[in-house]
C-alpha positions as CSV (number, residue, x, y, z in Angstrom):
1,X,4.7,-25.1,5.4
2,X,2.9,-21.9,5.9
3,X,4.3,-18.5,4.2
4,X,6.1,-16.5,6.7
5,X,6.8,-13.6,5.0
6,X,8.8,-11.8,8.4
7,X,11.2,-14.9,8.2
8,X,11.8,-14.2,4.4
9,X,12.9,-10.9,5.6
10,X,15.1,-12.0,8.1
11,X,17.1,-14.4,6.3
12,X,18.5,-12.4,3.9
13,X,22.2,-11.4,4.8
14,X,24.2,-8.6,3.6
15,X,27.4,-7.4,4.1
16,X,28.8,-4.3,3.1
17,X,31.9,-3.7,1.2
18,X,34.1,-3.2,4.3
19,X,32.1,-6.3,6.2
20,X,29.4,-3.9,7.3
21,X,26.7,-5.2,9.2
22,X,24.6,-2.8,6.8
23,X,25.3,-2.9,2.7
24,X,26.8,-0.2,1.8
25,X,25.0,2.7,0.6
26,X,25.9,3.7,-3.6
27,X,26.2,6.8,-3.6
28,X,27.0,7.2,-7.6
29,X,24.4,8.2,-10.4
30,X,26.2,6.7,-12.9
31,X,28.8,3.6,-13.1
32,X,31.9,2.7,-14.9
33,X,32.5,0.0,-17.1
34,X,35.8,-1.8,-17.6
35,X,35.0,-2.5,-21.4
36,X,33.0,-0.9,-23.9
37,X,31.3,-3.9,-25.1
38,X,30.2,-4.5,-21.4
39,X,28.4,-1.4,-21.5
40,X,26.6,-2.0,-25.1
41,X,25.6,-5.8,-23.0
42,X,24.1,-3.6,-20.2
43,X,22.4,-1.5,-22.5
44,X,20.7,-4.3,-23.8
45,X,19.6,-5.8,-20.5
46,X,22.2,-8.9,-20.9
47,X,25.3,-8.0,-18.2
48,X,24.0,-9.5,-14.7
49,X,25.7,-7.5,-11.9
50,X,26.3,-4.7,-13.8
51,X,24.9,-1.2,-12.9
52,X,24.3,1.5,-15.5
53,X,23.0,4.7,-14.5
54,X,21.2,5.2,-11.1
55,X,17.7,5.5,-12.9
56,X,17.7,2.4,-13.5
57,X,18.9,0.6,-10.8
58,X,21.3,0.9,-8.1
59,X,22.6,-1.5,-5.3
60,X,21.2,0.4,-2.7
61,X,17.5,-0.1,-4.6
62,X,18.2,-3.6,-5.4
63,X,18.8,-4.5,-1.7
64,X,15.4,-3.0,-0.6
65,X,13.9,-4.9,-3.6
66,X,14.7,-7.9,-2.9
67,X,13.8,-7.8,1.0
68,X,10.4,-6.6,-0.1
69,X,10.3,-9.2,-3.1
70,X,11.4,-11.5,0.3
71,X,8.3,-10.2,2.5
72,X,5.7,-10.7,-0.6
73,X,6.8,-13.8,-2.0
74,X,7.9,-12.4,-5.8
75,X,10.8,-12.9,-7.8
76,X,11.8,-9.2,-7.4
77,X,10.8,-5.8,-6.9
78,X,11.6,-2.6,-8.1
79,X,11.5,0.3,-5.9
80,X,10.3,3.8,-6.7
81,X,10.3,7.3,-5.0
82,X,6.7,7.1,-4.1
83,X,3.8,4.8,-4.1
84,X,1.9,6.9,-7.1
85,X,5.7,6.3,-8.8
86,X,4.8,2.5,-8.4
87,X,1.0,2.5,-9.0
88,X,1.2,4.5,-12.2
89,X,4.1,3.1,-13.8
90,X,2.2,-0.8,-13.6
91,X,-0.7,0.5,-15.2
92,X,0.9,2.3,-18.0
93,X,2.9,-0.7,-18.8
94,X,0.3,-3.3,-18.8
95,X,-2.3,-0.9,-21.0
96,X,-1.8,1.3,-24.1
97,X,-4.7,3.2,-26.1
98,X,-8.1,1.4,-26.3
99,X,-6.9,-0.3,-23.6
100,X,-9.7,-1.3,-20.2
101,X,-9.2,-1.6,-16.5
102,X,-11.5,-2.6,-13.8
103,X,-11.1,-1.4,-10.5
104,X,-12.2,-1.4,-7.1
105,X,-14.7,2.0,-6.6
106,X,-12.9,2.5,-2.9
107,X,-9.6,3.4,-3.7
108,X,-6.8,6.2,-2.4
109,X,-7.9,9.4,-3.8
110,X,-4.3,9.4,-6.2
111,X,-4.9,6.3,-8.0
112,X,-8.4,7.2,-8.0
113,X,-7.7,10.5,-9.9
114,X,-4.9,9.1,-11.9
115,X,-7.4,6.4,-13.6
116,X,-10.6,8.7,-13.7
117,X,-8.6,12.0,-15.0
118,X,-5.3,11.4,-16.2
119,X,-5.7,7.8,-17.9
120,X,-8.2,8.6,-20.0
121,X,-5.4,11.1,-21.9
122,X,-3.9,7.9,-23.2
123,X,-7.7,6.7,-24.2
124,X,-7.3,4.3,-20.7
125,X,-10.2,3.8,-19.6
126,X,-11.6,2.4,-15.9
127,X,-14.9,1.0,-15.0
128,X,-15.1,1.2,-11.4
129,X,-16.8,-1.2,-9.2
130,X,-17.9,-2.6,-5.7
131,X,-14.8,-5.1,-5.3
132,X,-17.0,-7.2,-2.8
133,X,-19.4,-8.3,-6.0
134,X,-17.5,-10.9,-8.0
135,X,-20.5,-10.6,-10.2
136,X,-20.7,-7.1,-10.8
137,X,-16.6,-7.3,-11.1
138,X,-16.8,-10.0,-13.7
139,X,-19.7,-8.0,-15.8
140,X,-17.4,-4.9,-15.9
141,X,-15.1,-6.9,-17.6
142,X,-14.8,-6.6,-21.2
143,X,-12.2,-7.8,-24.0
144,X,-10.2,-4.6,-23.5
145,X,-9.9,-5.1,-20.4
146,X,-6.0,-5.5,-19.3
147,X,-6.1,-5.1,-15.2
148,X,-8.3,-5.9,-12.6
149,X,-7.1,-3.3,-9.8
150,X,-8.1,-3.5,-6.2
151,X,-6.5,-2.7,-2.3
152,X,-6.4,-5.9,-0.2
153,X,-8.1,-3.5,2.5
154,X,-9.2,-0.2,0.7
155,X,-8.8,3.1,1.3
156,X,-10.8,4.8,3.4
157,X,-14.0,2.3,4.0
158,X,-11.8,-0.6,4.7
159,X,-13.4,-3.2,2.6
160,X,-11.5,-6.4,2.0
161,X,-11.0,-8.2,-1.3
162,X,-11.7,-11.8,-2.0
163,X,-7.8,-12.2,-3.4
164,X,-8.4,-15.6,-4.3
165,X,-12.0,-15.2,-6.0
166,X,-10.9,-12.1,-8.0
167,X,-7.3,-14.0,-9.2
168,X,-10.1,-17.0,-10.2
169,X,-11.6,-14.3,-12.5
170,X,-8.6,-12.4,-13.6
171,X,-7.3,-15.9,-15.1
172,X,-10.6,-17.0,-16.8
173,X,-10.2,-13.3,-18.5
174,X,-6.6,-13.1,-19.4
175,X,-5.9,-10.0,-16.9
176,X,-3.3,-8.7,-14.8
177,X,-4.5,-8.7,-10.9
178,X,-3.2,-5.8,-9.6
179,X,-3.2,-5.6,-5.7
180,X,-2.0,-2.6,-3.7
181,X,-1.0,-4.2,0.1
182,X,-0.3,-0.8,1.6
183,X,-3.1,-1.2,4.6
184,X,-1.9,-4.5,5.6
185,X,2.0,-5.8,4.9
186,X,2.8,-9.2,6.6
187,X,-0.8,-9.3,7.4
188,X,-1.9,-10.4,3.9
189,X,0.2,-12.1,1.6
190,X,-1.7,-11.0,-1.9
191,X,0.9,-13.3,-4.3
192,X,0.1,-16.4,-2.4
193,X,-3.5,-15.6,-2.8
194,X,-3.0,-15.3,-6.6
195,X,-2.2,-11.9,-6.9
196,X,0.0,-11.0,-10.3
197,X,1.8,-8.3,-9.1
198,X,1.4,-6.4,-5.6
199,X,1.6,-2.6,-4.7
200,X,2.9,-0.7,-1.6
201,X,3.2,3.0,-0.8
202,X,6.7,2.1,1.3
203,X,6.0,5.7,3.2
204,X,3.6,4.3,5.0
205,X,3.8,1.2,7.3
206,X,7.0,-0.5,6.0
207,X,9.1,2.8,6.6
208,X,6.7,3.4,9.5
209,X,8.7,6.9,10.3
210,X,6.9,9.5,8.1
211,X,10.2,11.0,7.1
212,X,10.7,9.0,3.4
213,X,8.0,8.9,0.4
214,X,8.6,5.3,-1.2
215,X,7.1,2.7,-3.3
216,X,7.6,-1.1,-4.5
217,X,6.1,-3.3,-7.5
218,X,7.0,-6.6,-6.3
219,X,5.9,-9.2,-9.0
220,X,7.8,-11.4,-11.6
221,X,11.3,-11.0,-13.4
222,X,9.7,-10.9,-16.5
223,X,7.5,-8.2,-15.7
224,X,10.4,-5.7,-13.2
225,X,12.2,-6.1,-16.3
226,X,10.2,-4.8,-18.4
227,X,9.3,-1.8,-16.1
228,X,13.2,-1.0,-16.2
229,X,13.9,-1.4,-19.9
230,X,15.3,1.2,-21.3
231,X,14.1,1.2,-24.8
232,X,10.2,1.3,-23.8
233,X,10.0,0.4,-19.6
234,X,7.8,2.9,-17.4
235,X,9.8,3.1,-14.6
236,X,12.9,3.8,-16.2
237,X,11.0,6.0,-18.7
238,X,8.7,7.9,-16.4
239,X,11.7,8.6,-14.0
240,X,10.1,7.6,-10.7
241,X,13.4,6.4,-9.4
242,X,14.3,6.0,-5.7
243,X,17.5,7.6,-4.5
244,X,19.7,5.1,-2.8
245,X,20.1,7.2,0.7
246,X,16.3,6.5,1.5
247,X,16.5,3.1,0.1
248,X,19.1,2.3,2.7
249,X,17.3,3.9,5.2
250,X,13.8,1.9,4.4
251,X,16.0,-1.3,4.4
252,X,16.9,-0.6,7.6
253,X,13.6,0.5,9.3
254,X,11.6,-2.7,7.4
255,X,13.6,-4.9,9.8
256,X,11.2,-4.2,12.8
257,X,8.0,-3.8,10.9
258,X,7.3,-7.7,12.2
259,X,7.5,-5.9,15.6
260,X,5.3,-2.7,14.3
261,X,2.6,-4.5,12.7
262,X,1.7,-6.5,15.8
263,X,1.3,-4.1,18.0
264,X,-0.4,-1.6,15.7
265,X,-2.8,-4.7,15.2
266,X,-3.0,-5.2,18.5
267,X,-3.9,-1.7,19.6
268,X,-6.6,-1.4,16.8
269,X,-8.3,-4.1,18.0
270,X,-8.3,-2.5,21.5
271,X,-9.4,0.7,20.3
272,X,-12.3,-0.8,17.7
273,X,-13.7,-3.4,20.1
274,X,-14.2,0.0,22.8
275,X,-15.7,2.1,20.2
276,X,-17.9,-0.4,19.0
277,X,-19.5,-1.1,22.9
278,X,-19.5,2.4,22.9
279,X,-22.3,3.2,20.5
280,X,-20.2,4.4,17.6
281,X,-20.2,3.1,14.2
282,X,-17.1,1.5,13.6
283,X,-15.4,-0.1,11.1
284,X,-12.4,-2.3,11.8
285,X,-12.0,-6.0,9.8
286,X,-10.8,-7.4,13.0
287,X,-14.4,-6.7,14.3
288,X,-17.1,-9.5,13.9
289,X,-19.2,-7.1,12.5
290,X,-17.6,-6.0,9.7
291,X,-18.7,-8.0,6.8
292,X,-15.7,-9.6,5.9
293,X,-14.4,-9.8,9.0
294,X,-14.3,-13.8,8.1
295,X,-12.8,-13.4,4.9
296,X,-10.1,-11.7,6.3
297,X,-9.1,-14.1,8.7
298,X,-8.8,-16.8,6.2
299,X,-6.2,-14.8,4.3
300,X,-4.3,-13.6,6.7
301,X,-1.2,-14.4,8.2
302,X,-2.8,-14.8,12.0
303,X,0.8,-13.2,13.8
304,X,0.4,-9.8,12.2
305,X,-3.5,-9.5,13.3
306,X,-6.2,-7.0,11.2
307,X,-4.0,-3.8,10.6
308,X,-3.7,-0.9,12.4
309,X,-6.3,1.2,10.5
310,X,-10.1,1.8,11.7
311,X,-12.8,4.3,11.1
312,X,-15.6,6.0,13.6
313,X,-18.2,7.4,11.9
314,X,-19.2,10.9,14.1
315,X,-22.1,12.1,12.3
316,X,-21.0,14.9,10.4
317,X,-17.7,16.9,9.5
318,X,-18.1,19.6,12.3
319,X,-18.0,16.6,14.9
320,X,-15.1,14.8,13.0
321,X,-13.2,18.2,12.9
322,X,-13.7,19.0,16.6
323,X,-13.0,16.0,17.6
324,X,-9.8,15.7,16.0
325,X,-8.5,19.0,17.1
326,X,-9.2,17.9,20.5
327,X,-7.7,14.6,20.0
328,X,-4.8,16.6,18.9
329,X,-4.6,18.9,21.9
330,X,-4.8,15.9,24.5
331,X,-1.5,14.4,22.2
332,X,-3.5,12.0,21.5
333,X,-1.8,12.2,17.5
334,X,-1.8,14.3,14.9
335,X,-4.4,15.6,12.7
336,X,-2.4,14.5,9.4
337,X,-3.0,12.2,6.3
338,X,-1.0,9.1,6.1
339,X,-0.8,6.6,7.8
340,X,2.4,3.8,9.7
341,X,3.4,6.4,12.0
342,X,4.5,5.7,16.0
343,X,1.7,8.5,17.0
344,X,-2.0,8.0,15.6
345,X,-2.7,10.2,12.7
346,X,-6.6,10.7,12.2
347,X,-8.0,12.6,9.1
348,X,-11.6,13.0,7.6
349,X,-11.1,11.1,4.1
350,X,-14.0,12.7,2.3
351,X,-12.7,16.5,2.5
352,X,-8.8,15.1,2.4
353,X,-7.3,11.8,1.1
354,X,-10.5,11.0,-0.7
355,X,-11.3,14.9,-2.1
356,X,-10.3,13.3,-5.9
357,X,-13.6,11.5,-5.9
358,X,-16.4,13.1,-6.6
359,X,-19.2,14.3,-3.9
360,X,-22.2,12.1,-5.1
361,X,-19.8,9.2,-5.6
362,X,-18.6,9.4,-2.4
363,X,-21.8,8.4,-0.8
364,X,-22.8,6.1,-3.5
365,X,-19.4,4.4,-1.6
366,X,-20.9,5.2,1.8
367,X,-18.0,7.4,2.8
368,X,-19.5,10.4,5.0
369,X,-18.4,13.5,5.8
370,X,-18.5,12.2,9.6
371,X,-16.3,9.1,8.9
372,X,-12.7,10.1,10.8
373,X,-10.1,7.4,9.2
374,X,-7.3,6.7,12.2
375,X,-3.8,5.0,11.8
376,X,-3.6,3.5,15.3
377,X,-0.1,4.2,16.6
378,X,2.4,2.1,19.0
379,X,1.2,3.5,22.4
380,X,2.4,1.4,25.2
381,X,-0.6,2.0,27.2
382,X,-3.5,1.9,24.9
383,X,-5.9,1.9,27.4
384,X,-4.9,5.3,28.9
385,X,-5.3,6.6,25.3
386,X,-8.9,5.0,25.0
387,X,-9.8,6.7,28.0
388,X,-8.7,10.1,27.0
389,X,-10.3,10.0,23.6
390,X,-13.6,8.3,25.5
391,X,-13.5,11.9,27.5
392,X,-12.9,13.8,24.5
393,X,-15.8,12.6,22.8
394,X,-18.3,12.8,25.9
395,X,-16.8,16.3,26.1
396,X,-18.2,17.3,22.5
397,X,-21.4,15.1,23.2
398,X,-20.3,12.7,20.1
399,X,-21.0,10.0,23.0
């Protein structure tokens, strides 16, 4: 039976205390024990059901969790108050000094920084890499290497990883595939692909409100466990805890993302497949064009479609700019980073979400200081909104 990670979601029932459709938010930091020796047990990690102190887990976080470990197909998750609070914890707790990871070169600008700048304090150290080159991947590799890092659809150029080829060479090597899923939930199912452990920023698409800054690590008991340990885990060391209020209100909002998903899909396509007859140079894996278009759609989960995230290519940053201001004027979204919200937001990667990486590297990667990255919203009537950016463009003389 094929994986239907939207079912997994639905199937879960929970009832709060009082019979609550909803579980009941805790709204404690710390918990009460009835015995002393059951707290020494819950200090050691051996009372099931027992809650300690809210950075280490909660009910609230441990209902989100388990959706999310649900929608991915893990064991568990652990939840986190924002997707660098996920991304970072995984890496520290998989590497220590001398320690090697290999990563994809086209990457969000954080994670980007954290393994070029920051890692290296701890004597971490990243080789970066074209993730669409399984031979240049596996050459990076060496026997420090711990992780292999990579974004199912990266961040901003859109390239896709071969999930199953790369979890083929992580195993051959002894290494930790790392996947972050944040472009495409329900779309691509990165554990089922071979994935070790996946990522998501939970502010984007699966909150799909911009009001919340969230993250998961969904991957094996074993490994959530050790993130939350409290003698030498990451998570509960590093502090990036989740507070139960917006772990409630995630819960609630990841209920519809089945619902989101397909019509941000479904308007992205519109949008790319105009754009592309148009003359400009778009990028969209949904497009034949795009060079993995075909790889994509033999990992995907066909209901949820190729994402809701595209990129035009406008020549230069003074068109991008205009452009979006216009766009903006017209309500046609917002001129904002992030991405999952109801409106389009449209930014230009190379002087915002992408600034960490350096200039030259930038267009090593190919991004441009024309390319104009767009989170396709939930219009109802896409085609009005293709027709007012169409005018917006021929207005500036971008078309």
């Amino acid at each position: 039976m094929a994986f239907k990670p939207a079912n997994n979601i639905q199937d879960l029932q929970y009832f709060g205390e009082f019979g609550g459709v909803n579980p009941s938010i805790s709204d404690s930091s710390t918990y009460t024990f009835l015995s002393a020796k059951t707290m020494f047990d819950t200090f050691e990690g051996n009372a099931d059901g027992c809650y300690l102190y809210s950075r280490h887990s909660t009910p609230s976080n441990l209902y989100l969790g388990e959706a999310l470990a649900a929608m991915e197909g893990t064991e568990t998750a652990s939840v986190t108050a924002s997707g660098m609070g996920a991304i970072t914890p995984v890496i520290m707790q998989l590497c220590g000094a001398g320690d090697h990871v290999v990563s994809s070169r086209t990457i969000y600008g954080g994670t980007y920084a954290f393994l070029k700048n920051f890692a290296p304090r701890f004597n971490v150290k990243t080789t970066f890499v074209d993730i669409t080159k399984l031979d240049v991947v596996e050459a990076a590799i060496t026997p420090n290497t711990k992780i292999l890092y990579c974004e199912s659809v990266s961040n901003p150029l859109l390239e896709v990883a071969d999930i199953s080829e790369l979890s083929k060479l992580a195993k051959k090597h002894n290494l930790q595939l790392v996947v972050d899923n944040t472009f495409s939930p329900l779309s691509v199912s990165p554990v089922q692909l071979g994935a070790d452990i996946v990522i998501h920023s939970l502010t984007k698409f699966i909150n799909g409100s911009s009001d919340t800054v969230g993250g998961v690590v969904c991957g094996s008991q074993e490994f959530i466990d050790s993130l939350r340990n409290v003698n030498d885990g990451a998570c509960m060391l590093l502090g990036s805890t989740m507070d139960s209020l917006r772990a409630a209100s995630i819960l609630k909002n990841l209920r519809t993302l089945h619902i989101r998903m397909q019509q941000h899909s479904l308007n992205a396509t519109y949008l790319a497949e105009k754009f592309e007859a148009d003359g400009l140079k778009t990028v969209y894996p949904g497009l034949a064009s795009h060079p993995s278009h075909d790889l994509f759609k033999s990992m995907m989960n066909e209901k949820y479609g190729f994402g809701g995230m595209l990129t035009i290519d406008v020549g230069s940053l003074e068109n991008a700019n205009a452009l979006m201001e216009l766009m903006q004027e017209k309500n046609l979204g917002y001129l904002a980073v992030s991405l999952g919200f109801y409106k389009t937001l449209f930014s230009a990667p190379g002087s915002s979400t992408s600034s960490e990486i350096p200039e030259d590297e930038q267009k090593e990667m190919g991004l441009s200081n024309g390319l104009i990255r767009f989170s396709i919203g939930l219009d109802a009537d896409i085609e009005r909104t293709y027709k007012t950016m169409r005018a917006c463009m021929e207005s500036l003389d971008i078309l």
